[in-house]
C-alpha positions in Angstrom: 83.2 103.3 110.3 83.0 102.1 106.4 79.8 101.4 105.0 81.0 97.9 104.4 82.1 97.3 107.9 79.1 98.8 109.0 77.4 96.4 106.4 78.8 93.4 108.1 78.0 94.6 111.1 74.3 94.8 110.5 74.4 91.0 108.7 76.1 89.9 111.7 73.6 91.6 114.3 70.5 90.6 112.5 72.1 86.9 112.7 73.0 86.8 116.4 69.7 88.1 117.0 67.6 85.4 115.1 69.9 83.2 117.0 68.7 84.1 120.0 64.9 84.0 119.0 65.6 80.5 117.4 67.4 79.2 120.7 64.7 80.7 123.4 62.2 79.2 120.9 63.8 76.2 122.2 63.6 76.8 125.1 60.0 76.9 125.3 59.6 73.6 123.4 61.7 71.9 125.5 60.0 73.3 128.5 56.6 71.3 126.9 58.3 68.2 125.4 61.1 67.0 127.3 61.7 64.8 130.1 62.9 66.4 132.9 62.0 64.7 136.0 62.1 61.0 136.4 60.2 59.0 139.4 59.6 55.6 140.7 57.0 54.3 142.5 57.7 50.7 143.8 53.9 49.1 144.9 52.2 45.6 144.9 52.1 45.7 141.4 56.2 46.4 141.0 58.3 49.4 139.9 56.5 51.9 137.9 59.0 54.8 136.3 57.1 58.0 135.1 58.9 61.1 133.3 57.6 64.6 133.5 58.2 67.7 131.5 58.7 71.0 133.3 55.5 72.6 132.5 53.7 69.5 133.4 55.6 69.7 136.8 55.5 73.3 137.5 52.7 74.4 135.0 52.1 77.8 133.9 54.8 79.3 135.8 57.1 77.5 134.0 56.0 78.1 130.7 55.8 82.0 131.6 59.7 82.4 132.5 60.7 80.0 129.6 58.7 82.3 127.0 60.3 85.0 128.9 63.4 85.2 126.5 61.1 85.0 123.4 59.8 88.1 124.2 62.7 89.9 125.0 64.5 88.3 121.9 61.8 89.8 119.9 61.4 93.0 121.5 65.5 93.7 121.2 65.2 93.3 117.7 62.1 95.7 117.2 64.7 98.2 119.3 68.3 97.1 117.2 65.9 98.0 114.2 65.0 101.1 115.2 68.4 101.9 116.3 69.7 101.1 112.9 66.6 103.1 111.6 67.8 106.4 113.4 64.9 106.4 116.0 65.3 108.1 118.8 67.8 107.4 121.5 65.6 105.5 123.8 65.9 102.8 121.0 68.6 101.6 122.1 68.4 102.1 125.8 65.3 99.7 125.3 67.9 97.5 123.8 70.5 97.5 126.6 67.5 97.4 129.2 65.6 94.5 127.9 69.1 92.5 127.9 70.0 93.7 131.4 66.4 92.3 132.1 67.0 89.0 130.4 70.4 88.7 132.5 68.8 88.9 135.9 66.7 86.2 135.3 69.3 84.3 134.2 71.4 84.9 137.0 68.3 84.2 139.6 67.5 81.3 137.9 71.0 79.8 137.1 70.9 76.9 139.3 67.6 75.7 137.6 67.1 77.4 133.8 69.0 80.2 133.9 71.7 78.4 133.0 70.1 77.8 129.7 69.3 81.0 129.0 72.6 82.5 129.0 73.1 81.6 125.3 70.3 83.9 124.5 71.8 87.0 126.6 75.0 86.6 125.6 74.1 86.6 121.9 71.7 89.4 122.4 73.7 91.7 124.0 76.6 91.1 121.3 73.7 92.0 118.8 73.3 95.0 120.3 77.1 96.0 121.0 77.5 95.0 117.1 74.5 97.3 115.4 75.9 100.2 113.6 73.9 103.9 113.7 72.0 105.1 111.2 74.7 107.4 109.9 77.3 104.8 109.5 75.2 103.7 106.3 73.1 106.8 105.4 76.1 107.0 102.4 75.8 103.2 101.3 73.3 101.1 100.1 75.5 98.3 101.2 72.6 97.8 104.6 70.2 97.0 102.6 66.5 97.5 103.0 67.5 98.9 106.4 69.5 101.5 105.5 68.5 105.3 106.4 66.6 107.3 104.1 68.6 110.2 105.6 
């Protein structure tokens, strides 16, 4: 691979990656401010409609698996950097693993949340398909400040 494709490559990884952090930062906000459940309570007094976020509805629990993708967002990037950095193999076994992770709960959960997850797998595991070794830009300076020293 050519240190400019290799260049790309990074640029392109780091950006799918903040993607994902950006959207499951979403996530979680959306989990704490957004309507999700409407009711209506018909009494002496008349109809009474109330809204409900998901954390107020499920409560912790629901904040847990919507931060869920933060930390594995964050966590694949700390391993796609050490990948890039020439670190040792499990780097990138991290990588794959903490994507394969992300997947299942997106598949168990896809008739609730998971559905809206699957943005944040998808771009992460492109992001870790797309990072280029160490060696493909130990010869350029092209990567940036995350270029090998070797």
């Amino acid at each position: 691979m050519s240190p400019s494709v290799a260049s790309r490559r990074w640029r392109l990884a780091i950006r799918l990656t903040v993607g994902a952090i950006v959207w499951s930062l979403g996530l979680v906000l959306a989990a704490l401010l957004v309507p999700a459940y409407n009711a209506d309570t018909s009494g002496s007094q008349g109809l009474t409609l109330t809204t409900a976020t998901l954390v107020q509805v499920h409560g912790a629990r629901a904040l847990i698996l919507t931060a869920i993708p933060v930390i594995v967002s964050i966590v694949v990037a700390g391993a796609i950097y050490g990948v890039h950095r020439g670190a040792p193999r499990w780097s990138a076994t991290a990588a794959w693993l903490a994507v394969g992770l992300l997947a299942a709960e997106t598949v168990l959960g896809i008739l609730t949340i998971g559905a809206f997850m699957l943005p944040a797998v998808i771009l992460l595991a492109v992001s870790v398909k797309l990072v280029p070794a160490a060696s493909a830009c130990a010869s350029s300076r092209r990567c940036g400040p995350y270029r090998s020293s070797a």
